[in-house]
C-alpha positions as CSV (number, residue, x, y, z in Angstrom):
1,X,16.9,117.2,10.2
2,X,13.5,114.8,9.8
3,X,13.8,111.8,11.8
4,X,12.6,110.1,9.1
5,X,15.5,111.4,7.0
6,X,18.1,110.7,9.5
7,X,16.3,107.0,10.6
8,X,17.7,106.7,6.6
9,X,20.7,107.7,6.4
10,X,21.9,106.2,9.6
11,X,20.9,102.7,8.0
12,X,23.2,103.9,4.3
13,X,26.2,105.0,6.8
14,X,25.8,101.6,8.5
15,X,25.7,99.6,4.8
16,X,28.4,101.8,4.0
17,X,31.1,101.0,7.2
18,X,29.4,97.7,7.5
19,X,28.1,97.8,10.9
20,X,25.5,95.6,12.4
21,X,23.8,97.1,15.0
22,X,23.3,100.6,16.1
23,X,21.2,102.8,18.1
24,X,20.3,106.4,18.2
25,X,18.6,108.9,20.8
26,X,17.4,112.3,20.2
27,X,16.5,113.8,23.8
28,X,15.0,117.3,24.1
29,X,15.2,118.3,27.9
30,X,13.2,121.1,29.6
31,X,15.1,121.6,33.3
32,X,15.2,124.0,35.8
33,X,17.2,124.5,38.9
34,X,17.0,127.1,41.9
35,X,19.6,126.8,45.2
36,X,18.9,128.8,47.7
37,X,21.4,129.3,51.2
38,X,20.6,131.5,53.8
39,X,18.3,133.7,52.1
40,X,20.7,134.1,49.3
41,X,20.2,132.6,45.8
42,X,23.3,130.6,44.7
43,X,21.5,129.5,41.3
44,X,18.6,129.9,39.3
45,X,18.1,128.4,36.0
46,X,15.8,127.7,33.5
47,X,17.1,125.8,30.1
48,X,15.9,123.9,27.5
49,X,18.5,121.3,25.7
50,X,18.4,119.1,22.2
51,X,21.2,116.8,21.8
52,X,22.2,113.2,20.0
53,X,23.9,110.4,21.6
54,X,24.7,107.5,19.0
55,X,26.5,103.8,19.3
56,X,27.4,101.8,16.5
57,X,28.5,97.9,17.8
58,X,30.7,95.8,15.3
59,X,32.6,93.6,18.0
60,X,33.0,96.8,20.0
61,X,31.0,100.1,20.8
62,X,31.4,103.2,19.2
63,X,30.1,106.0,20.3
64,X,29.6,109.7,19.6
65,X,26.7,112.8,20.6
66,X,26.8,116.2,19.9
67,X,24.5,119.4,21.5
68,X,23.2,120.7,17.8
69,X,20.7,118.7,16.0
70,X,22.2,119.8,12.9
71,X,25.6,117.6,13.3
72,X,23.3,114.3,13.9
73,X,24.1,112.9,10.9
74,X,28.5,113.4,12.0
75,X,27.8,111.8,15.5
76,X,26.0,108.9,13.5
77,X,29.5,108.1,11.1
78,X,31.8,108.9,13.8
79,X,30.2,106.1,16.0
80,X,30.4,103.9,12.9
81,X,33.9,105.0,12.2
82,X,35.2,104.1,16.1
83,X,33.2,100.5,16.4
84,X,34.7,100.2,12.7
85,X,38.6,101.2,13.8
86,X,38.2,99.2,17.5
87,X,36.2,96.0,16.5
88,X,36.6,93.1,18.6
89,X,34.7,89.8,19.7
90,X,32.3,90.7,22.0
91,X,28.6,89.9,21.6
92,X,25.4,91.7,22.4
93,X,21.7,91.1,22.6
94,X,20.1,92.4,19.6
95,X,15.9,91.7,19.8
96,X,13.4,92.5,17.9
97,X,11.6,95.4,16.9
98,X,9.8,97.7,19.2
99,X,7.4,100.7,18.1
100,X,6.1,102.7,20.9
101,X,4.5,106.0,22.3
102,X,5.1,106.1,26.2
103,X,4.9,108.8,28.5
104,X,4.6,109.5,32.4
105,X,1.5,111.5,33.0
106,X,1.1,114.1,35.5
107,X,-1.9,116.2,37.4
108,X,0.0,119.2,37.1
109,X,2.3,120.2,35.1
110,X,5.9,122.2,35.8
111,X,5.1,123.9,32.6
112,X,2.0,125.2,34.2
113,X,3.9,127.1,36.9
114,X,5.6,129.8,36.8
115,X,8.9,130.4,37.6
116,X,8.2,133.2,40.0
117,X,5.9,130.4,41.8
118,X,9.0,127.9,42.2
119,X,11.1,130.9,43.4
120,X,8.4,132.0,46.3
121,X,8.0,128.1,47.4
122,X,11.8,128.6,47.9
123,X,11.8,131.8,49.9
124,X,8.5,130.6,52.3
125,X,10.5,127.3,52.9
126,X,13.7,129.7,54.1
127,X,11.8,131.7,56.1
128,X,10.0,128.6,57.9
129,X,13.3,127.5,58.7
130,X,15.3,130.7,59.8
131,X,16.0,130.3,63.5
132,X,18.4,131.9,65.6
133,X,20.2,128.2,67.1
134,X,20.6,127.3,63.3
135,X,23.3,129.6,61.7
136,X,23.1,127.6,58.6
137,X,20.4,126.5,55.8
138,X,19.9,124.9,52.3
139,X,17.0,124.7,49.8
140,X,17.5,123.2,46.5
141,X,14.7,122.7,43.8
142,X,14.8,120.7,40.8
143,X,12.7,119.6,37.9
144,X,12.5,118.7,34.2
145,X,11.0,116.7,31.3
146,X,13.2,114.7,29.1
147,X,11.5,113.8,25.9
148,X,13.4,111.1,23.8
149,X,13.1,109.4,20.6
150,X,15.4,106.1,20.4
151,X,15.5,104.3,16.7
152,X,18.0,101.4,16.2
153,X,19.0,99.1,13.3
154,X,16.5,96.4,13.7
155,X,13.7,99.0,13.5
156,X,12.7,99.6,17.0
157,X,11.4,103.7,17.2
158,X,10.2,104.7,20.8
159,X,9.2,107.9,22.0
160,X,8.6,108.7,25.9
161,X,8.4,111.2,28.0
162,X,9.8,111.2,31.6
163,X,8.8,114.0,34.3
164,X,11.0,114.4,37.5
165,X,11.3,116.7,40.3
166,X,13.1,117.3,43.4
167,X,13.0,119.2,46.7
168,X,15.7,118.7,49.5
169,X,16.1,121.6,52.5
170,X,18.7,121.1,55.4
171,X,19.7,122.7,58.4
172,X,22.8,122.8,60.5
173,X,22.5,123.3,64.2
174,X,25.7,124.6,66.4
175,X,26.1,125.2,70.2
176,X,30.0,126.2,71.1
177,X,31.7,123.6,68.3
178,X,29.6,121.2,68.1
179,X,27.3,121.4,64.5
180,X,24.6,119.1,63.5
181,X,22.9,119.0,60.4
182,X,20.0,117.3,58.8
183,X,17.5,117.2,56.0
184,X,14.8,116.0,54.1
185,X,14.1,114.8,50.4
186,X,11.1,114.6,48.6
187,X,11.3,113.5,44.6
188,X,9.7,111.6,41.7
189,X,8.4,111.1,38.5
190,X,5.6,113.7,38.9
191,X,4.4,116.8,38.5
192,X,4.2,119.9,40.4
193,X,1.5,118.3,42.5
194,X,4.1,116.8,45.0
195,X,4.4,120.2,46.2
196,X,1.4,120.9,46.4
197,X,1.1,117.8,48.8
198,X,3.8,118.6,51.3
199,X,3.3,120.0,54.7
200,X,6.0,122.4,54.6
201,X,5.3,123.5,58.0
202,X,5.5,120.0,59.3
203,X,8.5,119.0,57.8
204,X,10.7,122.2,58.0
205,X,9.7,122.0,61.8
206,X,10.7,118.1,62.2
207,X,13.7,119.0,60.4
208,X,15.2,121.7,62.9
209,X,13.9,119.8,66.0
210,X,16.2,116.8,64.8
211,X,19.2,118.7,63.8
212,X,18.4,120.7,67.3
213,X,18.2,117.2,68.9
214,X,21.3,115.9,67.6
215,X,23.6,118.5,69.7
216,X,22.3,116.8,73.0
217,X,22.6,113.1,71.5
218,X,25.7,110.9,73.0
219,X,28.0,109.3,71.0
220,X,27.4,105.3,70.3
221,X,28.8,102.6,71.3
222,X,31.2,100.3,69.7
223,X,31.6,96.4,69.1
224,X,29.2,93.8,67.0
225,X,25.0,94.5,68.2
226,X,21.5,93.6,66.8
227,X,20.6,96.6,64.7
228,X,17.3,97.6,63.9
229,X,17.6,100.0,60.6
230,X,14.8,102.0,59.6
231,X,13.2,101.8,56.0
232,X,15.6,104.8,54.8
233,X,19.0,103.0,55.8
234,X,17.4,99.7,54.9
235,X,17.2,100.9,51.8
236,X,20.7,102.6,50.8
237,X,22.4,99.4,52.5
238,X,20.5,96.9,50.1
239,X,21.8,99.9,47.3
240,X,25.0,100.2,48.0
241,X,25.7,96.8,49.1
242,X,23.6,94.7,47.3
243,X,22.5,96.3,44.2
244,X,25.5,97.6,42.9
245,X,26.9,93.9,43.2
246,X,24.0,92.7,40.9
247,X,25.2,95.0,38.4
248,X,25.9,92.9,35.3
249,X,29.3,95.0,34.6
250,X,30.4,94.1,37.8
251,X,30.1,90.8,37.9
252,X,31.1,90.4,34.2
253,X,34.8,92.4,35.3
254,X,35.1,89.8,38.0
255,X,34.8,92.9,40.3
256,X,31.7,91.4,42.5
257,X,31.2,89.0,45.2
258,X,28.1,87.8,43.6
259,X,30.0,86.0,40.3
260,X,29.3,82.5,40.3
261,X,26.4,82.8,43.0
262,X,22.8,83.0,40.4
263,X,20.9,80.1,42.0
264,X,22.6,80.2,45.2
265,X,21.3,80.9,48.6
266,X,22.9,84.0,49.9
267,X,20.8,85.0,52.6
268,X,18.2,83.8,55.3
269,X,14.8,82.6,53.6
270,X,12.9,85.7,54.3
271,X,14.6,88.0,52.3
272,X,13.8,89.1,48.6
273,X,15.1,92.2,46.9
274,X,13.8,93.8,43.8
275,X,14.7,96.2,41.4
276,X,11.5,98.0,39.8
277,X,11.8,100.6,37.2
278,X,8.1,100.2,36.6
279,X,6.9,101.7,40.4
280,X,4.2,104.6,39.6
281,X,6.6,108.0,40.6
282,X,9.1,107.1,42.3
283,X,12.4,108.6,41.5
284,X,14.4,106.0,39.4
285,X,10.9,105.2,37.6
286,X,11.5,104.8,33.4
287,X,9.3,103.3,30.9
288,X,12.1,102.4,28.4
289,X,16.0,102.1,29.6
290,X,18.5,104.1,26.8
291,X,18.6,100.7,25.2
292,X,15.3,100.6,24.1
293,X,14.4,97.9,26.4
294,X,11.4,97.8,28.7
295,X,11.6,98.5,31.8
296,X,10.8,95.8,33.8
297,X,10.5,94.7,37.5
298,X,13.9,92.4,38.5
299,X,14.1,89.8,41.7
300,X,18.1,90.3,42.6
301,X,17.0,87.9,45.8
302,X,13.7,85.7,46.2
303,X,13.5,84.0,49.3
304,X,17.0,83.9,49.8
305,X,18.3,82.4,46.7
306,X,20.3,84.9,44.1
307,X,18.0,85.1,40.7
308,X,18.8,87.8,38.8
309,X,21.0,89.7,38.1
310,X,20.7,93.6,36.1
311,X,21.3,93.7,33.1
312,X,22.2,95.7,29.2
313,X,22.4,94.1,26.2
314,X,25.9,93.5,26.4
315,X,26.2,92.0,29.4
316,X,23.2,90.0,28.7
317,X,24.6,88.6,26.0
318,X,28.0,87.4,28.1
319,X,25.3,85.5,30.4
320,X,23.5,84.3,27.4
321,X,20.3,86.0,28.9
322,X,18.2,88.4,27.9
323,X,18.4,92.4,28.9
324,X,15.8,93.5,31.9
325,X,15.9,97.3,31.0
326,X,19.0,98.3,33.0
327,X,21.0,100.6,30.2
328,X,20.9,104.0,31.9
329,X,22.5,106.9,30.8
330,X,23.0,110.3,32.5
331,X,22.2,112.3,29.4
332,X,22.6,111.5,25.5
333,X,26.2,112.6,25.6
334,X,26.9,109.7,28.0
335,X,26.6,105.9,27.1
336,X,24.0,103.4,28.7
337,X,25.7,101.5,32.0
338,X,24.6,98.7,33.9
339,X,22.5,101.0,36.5
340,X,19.8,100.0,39.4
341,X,16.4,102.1,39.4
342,X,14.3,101.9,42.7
343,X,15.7,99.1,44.5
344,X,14.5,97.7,47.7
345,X,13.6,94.8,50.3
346,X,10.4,93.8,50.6
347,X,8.5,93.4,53.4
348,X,7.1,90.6,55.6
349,X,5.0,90.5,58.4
350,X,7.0,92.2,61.6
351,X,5.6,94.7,63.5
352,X,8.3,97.5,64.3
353,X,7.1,97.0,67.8
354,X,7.8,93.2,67.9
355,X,11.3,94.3,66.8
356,X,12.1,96.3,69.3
357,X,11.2,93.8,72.1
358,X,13.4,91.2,70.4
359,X,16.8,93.4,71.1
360,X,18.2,92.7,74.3
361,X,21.3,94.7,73.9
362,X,21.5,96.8,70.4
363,X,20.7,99.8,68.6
364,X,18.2,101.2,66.4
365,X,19.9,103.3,63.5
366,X,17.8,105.7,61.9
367,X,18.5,108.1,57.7
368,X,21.6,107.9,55.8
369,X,24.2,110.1,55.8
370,X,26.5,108.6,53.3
371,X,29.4,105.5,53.3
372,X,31.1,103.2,50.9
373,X,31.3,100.2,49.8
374,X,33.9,97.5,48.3
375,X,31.3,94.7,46.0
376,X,34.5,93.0,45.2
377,X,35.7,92.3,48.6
378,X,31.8,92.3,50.2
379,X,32.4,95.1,53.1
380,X,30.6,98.4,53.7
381,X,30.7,100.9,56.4
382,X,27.5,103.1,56.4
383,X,26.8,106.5,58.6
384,X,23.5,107.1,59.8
385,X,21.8,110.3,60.5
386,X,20.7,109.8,64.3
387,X,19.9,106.2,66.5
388,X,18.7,104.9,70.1
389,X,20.1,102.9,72.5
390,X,17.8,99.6,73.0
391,X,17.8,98.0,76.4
392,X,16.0,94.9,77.2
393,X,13.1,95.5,74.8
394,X,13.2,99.4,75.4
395,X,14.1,102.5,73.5
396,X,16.3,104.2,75.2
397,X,19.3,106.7,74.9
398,X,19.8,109.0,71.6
399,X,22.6,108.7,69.7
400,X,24.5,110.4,67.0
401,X,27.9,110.1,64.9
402,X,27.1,106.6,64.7
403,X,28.4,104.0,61.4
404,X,27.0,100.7,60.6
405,X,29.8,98.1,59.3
406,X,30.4,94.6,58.1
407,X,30.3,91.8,55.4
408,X,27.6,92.3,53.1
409,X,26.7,88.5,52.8
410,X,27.0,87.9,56.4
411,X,24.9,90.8,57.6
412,X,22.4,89.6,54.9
413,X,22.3,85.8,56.2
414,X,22.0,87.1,59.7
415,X,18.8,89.4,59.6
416,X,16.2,87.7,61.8
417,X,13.2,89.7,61.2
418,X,11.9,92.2,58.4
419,X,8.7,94.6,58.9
420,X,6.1,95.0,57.1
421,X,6.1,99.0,56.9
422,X,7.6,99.4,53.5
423,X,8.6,102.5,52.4
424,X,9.9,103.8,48.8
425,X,10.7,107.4,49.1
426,X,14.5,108.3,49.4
427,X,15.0,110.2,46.0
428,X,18.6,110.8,45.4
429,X,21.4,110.9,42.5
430,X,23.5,107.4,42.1
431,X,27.1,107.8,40.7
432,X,29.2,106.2,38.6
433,X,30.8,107.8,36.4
434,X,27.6,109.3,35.4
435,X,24.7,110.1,38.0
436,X,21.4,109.0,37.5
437,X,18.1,108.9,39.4
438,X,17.1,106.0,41.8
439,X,15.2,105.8,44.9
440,X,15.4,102.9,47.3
441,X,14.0,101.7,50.7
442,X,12.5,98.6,52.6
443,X,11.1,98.3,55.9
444,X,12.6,98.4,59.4
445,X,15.0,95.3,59.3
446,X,16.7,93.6,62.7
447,X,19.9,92.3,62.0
448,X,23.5,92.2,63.3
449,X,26.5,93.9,62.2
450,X,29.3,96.4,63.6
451,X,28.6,99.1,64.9
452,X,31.3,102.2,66.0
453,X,31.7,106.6,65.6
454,X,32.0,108.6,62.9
455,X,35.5,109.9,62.4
């Protein structure tokens, strides 16, 4: 069907139910996938998909998609018919109009390579990191284009085009039954030009010396230290712990320690933490969120003090606010959430060196390798991929098994120094209930916290 014939009939289906708002996306995405362990290929796939995802709001959301262009005009009166049959009070932002043509350039791109190309980077990156102490190895490449056009019943009709791509390779290591592993990610909103500007050799090489490394590392300490964190775990604690608190939904459920606190000062002076969608390719980089609102560059923290929170159009409405471009959706079968983009802590002035000679008795902790988190109550409990032992102002003993803990707020009021070697470039998948693509990061960051094992 025409857009222009289905931008009309959507607005006759929504006279006819009496709906007041709605919104509609058409996405066509272009993906591929290859996974690759131990020489064997697990997956390789190549797809193109079309689909609609429509909400109709009368009180309530409705919503409904469907895979075949051809039932867009069903999907559009079921989402009426649901907001119709469910209507309740609640509010949303509406706007005004917005006509636009936006898309992510790239210098090369994925439809310029062939898929026998992507399939030999694969096999040179297995065969750079076959080695006989390292029984076990992953490759996994990713990439795709989602073009979308989004038209809603004020008039707004946006078309953009998002490119994104994805390489991650691990290795485990094993001596008696001890294993190690460890990896690397690389990802963004580019084109095939990324890999063209990896040094394979260097990184598949740093990659098995650490996982190597790790066998011979002792286990860490336990009890409350000064903790250095490096920009990686700097930025997947201010994530986790942070960002996900900001979350409008969140807060609005009552489910966040943040409620009450916009204005407040929840942390030491130094600290500001921001949420850009708008970051030239990085991972969770968009132009438009699946609301049709701009993306646009949020302050969670400035110096200290709470500011913002992220924010759809109905959860901007509950604050009496206005939306900052945080309606994500994993696909157009999914609805828009409350989701972060690339999140991180900016830097200030610290050298990582000046850090260092500050610690007396702590640890530097060093990658992520996953955790969770409770926003409601304000605790987390982190793992990190490798650390040191500091000792009067010295790096000393490796370390590895080792989990970061705490109070979110407190950990965040007791930093004493932040660096001023940002870094943005942890790709990676963030769920809930959908998964979606964000990157985060920060720079190295001396604070204090618990510190234990890994069970």
């Amino acid at each position: 069907m025409e857009v222009e014939k289905l931008i009309k009939k959507a607005e006759e289906l929504s006279q006819k139910y009496g709906i007041p708002y709605y919104e509609v996306r058409i996405a066509r995405i272009s993906a591929t996938h290859i996974e690759m362990q131990n020489s064997h290929f697990e997956d390789i796939s190549s797809n193109v998909e079309i689909g609609i995802g429509v909400r109709a709001f009368d009180g309530s959301w409705g919503f409904s998609s469907a895979n075949d262009i051809r039932r867009a005009e069903k999907a559009i009166e079921t989402a009426m018919k649901i907001a119709k049959a469910t209507k309740r009070n609640s509010k949303i932002y509406v706007g005004d109009p917005v006509r636009d043509d936006a898309e992510i350039s790239v210098k090369k791109p994925f439809s310029d390579v062939d898929l026998e190309e992507k399939i030999t980077l694969l096999k040179e990156l297995d065969s750079l990191l076959v080695e006989k102490e390292l029984p076990n190895r992953r490759i996994a490449y990713g990439d795709g284009v989602k073009e979308q056009f989004y038209f809603n019943s004020v008039g707004s009709e946006i078309r953009t085009v998002v490119p994104k791509i994805r390489l991650s390779f691990s290795v485990t290591a094993k001596k008696g039954n001890d294993m190690q592993t460890y990896w690397k990610v690389f990802g963004g909103t580019v084109g095939w030009e990324m890999i063209e500007e990896i040094n394979l050799e260097y990184w598949t090489s740093f990659v098995k010396n650490k996982a190597k490394e790790l066998l011979n590392a002792s286990l860490p300490p336990s009890g409350e230290f000064d903790v250095i964190v490096d920009p990686e775990l700097a930025g997947v604690f201010i994530h986790e712990a942070l960002g996900h608190a900001a979350e409008g939904d969140a807060v609005k459920n009552g489910e966040s320690i943040l409620e009450g606190k916009l204005g407040k000062e929840i942390a030491v002076e130094e600290l500001t933490v921001v949420d850009d969608p708008t970051l030239p390719g990085k991972f969770g980089s968009y132009i438009y969120d699946d609301e049709g609102i701009r993306a646009r560059r949020v302050e969670i923290i400035k110096d200290g003090v709470l500011r913002e929170y992220l924010l759809d159009r109905e959860t901007a409405a509950f604050f009496g606010l206005e939306p900052n471009g945080h309606g994500r959706a994993q696909s157009y079968s999914y609805q828009p959430l409350v989701r972060m983009s690339n999140t991180y802590i900016e830097p200030r002035d610290w050298s990582f060196e000046e850090m260092v000679e500050e610690v007396k008795n702590g640890l530097y902790l060093i990658g992520d390798k996953g955790g969770q988190v409770d926003i409601a109550n304000g605790t987390f409990m982190f793992g990190a991929k490798e650390g040191y032992i500091i000792e009067n102002g010295e790096i000393k003993t490796p370390i590895r098994d080792v989990a970061l803990s705490g109070k979110i707020l407190d950990v965040l009021k007791n930093i004493r120094a932040i660096g001023r070697d940002l870094k943005i470039e942890f790709p990676g998948y963030c769920g809930k209930g959908q998964w979606v693509s964000v990157d985060d990061g920060g720079p190295h960051v001396l604070t204090r916290a618990l510190v234990g094992g890994l069970l």
